[in-house]
N, C-alpha and C positions, 0 to 999 in steps of 0.2 A: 960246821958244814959250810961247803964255799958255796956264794953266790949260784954258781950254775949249777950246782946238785939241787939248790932250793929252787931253782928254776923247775927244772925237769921234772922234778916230785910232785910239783904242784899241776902238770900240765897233763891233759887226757894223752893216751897214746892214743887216740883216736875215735870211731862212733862207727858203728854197723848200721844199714838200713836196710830193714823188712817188712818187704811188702806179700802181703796173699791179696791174691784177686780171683774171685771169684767169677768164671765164665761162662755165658751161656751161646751159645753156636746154631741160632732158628735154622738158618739154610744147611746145616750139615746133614748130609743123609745115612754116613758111615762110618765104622771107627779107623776107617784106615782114612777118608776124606778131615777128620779130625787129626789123627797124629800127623797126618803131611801139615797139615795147618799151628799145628803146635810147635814143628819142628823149625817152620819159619819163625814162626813169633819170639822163641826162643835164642834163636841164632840172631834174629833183627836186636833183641834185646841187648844180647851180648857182644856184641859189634858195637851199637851204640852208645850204652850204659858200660860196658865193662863188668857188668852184672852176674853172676851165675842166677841160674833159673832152672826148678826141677816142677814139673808136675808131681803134687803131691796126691789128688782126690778125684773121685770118680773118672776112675782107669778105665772102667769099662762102658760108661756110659757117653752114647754119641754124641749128645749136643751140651755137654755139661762138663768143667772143669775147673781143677785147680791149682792158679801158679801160685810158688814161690820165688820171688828171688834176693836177692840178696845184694849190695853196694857198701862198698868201704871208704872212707876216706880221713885225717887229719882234722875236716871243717865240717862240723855242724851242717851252716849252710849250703855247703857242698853236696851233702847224704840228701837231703831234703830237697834241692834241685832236683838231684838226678830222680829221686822218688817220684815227683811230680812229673820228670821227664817220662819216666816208667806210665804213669795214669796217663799219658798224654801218648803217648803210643799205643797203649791198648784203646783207649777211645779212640784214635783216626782209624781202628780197624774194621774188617766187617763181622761186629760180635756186640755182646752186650755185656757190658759190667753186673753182674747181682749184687756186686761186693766187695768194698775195698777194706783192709785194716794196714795200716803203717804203723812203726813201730820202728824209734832209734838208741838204740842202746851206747849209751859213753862208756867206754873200757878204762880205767885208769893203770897206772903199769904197779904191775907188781915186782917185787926185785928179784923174786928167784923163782925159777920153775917151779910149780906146783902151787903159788900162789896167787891166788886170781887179787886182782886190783878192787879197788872201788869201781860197782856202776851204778848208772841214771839209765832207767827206762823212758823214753818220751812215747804217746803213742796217739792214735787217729785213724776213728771210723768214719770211713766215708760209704755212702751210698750211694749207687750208680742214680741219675735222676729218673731212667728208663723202669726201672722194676725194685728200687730198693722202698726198706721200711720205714 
């Protein structure tokens, strides 16, 4: 095996980062005052971060939800910025964290379709200081 096969073999193709945030919305009065305010927060996200972001929970409820999003990169440290960058935009907003979980998963490469690589889960609850447990 040459030198840069053994390279390669040995190196992550990269780390996913996933965040859910759990939020709470005191001043919202509606679900449509909520979705216009999701749709920012989402679009801010994804402009910023490079992130996809879906609301996953309480669809129907006006002052309560839940993101997901998601960040890729090559670096560890990189996932984990942006993560933090992610908690640091929802906290300058006007809402309340209930609930943070992170989570970064390392993909290693598999060599043919159909076979997943080796992963490492990393993971971290945080709770908002305003209301968590």
């Amino acid at each position: 095996m040459s030198s840069t096969r053994r390279k390669k073999s040995s190196q992550a193709d990269g780390y996913v980062g996933i965040l859910a945030a759990d939020i709470h919305f005191p001043e919202n009065g509606s679900l449509k005052d909520k979705r216009q305010y999701l749709r920012s927060l989402k679009a801010g996200l994804a402009r910023r971060l490079g992130a996809s972001v879906a609301e996953v929970g309480y669809h129907d409820m006006w002052q309560r939800s839940r993101l997901v999003l998601s960040v890729c990169s090559p670096s560890f440290p990189e996932v984990e910025r942006a993560l933090d960058l992610a908690v640091r935009f929802l906290e300058a907003r006007d809402l309340m964290l209930a609930g943070v979980h992170r989570e970064i998963v390392k993909v290693g490469g598999g060599e043919a379709c159909g076979y997943p690589g080796e992963t490492e889960r990393f993971w971290r609850d945080d709770l908002a200081a305003a209301g968590g447990e």
